[in-house]
N, C-alpha and C positions, 0 to 999 in steps of 0.2 A: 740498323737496316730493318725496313718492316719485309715480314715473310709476304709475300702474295701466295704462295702454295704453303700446305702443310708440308715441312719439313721431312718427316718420315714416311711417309706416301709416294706410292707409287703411283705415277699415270700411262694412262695407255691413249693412243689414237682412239677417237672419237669421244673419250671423258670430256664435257662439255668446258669445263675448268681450264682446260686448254685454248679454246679462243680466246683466253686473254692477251696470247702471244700470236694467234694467229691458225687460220684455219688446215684442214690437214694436208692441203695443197701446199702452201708454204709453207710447214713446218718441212714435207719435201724435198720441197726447192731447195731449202738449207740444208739439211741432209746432202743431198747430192752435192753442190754445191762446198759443202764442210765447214760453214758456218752455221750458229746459232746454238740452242742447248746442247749440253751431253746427252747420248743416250745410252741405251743397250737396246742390240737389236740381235733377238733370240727366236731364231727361225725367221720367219714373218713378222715376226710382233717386233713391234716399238715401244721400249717402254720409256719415259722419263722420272727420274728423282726429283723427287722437292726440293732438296736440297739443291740440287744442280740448275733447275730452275730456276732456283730463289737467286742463287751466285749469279746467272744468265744473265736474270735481273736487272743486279744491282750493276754490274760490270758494265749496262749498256744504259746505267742512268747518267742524265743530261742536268745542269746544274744551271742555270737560265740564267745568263749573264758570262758569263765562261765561254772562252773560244774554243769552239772545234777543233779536232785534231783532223 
């Protein structure tokens, strides 16, 4: 599996790094919603792991040729 985030790093709402899954509106949406990454959410703050990212990831990779579930 390739990492797209640093593994050990922590990200927060608005770290740019994070459009790669989507902006802070949908990340949101998911939240509410209870899909999409793990987070912690500590007071206000949101923060996401790399690591959990990275799983988010891979978990939501598509294999071109393979049926849908």
């Amino acid at each position: 599996m390739a990492n797209l985030f640093e593994q050990n790093r922590s990200y927060v709402l608005g770290d740019p790094e994070l459009d790669i899954i989507g902006d802070r509106a949908k990340l949101a949406q998911w939240r509410h919603k209870g899909i999409g990454p793990a987070y912690y959410r500590l007071g206000r703050k949101i923060i996401y792991l790399g690591s959990d990212l990275n799983a988010w990831a891979e978990a939501n990779r598509v294999e071109p040729g393979q049926e849908a579930d």
